[in-house]
Backbone as a printed PyTorch tensor [residue, N CA C, xyz], in Angstrom:
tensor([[[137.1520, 126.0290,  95.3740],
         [137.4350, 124.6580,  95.0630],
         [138.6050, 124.6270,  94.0740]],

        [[139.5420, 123.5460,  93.9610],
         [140.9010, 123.5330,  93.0660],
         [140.4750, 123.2540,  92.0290]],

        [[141.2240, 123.1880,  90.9900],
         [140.3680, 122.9440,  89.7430],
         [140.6670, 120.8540,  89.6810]],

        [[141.9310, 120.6020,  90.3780],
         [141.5020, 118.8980,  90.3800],
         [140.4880, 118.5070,  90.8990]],

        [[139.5400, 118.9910,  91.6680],
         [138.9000, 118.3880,  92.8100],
         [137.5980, 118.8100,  91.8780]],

        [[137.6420, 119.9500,  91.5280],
         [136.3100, 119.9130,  90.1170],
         [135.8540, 119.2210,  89.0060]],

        [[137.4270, 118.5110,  88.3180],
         [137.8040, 117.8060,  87.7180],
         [136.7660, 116.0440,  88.2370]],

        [[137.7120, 116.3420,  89.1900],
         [136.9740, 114.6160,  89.9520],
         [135.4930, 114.8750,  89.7260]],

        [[135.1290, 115.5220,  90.5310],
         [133.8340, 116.2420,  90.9420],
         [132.7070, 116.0180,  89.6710]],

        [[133.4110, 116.3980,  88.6520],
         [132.5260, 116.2140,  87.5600],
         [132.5490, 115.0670,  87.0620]],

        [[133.7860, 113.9210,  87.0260],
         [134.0260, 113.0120,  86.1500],
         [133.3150, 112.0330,  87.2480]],

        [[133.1170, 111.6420,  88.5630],
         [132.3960, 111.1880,  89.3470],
         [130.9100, 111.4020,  88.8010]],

        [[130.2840, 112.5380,  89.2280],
         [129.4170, 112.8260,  88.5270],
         [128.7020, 112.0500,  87.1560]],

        [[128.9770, 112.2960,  86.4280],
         [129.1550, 112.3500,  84.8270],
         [129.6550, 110.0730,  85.1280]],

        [[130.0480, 109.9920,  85.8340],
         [130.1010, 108.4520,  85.6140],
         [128.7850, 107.7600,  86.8920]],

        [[128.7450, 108.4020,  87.3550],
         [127.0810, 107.9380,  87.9650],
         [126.1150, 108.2860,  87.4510]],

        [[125.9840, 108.8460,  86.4000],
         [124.6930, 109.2180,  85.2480],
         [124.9180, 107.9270,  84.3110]],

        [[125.9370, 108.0670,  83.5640],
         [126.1990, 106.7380,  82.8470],
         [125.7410, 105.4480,  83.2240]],

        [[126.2890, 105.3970,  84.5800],
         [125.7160, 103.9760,  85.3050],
         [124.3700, 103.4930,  85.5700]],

        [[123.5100, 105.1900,  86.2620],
         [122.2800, 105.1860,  86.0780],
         [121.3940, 104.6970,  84.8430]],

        [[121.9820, 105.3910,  83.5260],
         [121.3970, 105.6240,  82.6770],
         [121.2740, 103.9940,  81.7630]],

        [[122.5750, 103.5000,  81.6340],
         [122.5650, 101.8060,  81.9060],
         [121.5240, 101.1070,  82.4220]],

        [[121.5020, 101.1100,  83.8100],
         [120.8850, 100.0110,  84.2760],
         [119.4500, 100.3740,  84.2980]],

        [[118.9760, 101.4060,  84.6760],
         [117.7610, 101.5800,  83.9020],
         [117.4830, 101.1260,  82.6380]],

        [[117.9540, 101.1810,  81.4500],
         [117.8630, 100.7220,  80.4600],
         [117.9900,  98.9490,  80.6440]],

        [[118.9320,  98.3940,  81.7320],
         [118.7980,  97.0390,  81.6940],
         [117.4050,  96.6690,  82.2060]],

        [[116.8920,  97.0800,  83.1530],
         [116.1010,  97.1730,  83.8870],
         [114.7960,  97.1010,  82.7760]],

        [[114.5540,  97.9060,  81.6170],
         [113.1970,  98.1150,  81.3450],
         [113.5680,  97.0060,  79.9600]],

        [[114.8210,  96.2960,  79.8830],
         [114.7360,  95.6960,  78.8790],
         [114.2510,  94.1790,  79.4280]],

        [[114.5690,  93.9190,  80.5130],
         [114.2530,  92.6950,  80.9330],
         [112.6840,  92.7120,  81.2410]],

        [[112.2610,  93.9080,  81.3490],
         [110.7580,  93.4860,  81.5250],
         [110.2210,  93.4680,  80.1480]],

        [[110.6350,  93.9150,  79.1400],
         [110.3250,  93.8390,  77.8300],
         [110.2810,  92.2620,  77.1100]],

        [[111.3620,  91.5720,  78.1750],
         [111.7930,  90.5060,  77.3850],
         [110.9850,  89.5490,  78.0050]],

        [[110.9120,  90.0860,  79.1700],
         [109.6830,  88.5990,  80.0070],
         [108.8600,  88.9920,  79.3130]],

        [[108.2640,  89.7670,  79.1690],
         [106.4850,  90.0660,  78.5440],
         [106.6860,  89.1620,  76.8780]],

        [[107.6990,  90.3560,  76.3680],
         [107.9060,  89.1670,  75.0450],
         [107.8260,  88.1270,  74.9410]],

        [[108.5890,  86.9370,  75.7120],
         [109.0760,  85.4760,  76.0650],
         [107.7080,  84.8320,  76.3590]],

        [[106.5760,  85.5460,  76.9100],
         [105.0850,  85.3580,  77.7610],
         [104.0970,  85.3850,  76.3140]],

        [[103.8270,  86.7620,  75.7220],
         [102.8240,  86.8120,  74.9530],
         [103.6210,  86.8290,  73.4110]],

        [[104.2230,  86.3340,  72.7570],
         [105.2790,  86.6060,  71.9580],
         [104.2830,  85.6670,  70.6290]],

        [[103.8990,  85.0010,  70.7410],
         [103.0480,  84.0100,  69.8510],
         [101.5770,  84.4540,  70.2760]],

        [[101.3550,  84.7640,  70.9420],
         [ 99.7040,  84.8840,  71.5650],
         [ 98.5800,  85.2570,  70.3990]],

        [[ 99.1360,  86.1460,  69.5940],
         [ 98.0780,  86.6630,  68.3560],
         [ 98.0020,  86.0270,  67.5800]],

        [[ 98.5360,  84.4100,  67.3030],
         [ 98.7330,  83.6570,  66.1230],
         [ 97.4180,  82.8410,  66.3910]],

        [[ 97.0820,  82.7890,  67.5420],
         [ 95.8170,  81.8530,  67.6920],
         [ 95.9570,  80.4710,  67.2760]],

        [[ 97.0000,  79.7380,  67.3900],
         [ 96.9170,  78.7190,  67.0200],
         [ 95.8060,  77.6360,  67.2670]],

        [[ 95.6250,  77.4700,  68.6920],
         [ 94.3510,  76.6000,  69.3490],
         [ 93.2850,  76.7260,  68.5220]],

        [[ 92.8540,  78.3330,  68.2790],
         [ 91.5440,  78.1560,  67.3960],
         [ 91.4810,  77.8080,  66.0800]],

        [[ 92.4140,  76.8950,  65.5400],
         [ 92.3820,  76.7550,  64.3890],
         [ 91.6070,  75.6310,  63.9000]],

        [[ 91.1430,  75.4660,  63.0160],
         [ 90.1790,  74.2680,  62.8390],
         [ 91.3320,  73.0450,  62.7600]],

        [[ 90.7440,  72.0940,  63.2700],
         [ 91.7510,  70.8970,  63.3110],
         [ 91.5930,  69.7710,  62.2480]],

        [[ 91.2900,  70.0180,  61.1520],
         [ 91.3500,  69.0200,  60.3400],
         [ 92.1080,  67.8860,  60.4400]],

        [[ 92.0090,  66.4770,  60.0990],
         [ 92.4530,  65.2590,  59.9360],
         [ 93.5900,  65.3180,  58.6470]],

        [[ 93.5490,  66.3080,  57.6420],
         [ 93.8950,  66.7190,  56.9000],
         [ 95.7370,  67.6800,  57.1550]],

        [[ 95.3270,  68.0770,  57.8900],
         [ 96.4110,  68.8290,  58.2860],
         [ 97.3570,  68.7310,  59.4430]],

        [[ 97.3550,  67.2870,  60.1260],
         [ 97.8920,  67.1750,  61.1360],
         [ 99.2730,  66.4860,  60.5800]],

        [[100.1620,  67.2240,  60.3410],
         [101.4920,  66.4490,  59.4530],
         [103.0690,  67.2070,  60.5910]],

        [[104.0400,  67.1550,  59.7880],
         [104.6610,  67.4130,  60.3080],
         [105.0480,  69.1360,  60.9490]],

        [[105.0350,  69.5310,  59.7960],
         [104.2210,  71.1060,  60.0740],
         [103.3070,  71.4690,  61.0000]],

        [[102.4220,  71.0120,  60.7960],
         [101.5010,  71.1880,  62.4660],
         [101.7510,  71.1860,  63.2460]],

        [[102.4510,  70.1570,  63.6650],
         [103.1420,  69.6260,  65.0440],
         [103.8580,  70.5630,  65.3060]],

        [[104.4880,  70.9990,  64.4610],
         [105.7550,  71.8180,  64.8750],
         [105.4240,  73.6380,  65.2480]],

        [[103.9820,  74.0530,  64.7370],
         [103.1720,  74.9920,  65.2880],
         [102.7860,  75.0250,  66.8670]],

        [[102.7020,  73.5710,  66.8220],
         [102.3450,  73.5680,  68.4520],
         [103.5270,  73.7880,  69.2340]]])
């Protein structure tokens, strides 16, 4: 083999790993971000909070 054609050979190479290595990474970030966007508040429990008459102000509202 010439040494240009090794040249290519590798830099081809070596730029389809990159590309791979990218979009995989796009790939597992977008499922990160739906799940986030989904359960992202979920542990705050807001619903179960006692609802006092007391505490329904502007702040509250804005929890919901």
């Amino acid at each position: 083999m010439k040494k240009e054609v090794g040249v290519l050979l590798a830099g081809g190479v070596g730029l389809l790993a990159v590309l791979s290595l990218i979009s995989i990474k796009k790939i597992l970030t977008k499922k990160d971000k739906k799940y986030s966007d989904s359960y992202s508040d979920y542990h705050r429990h807001f619903d179960e909070k006692n609802q006092d008459d007391e505490t329904h102000g502007v702040e509250f509202y804005a929890l919901k």
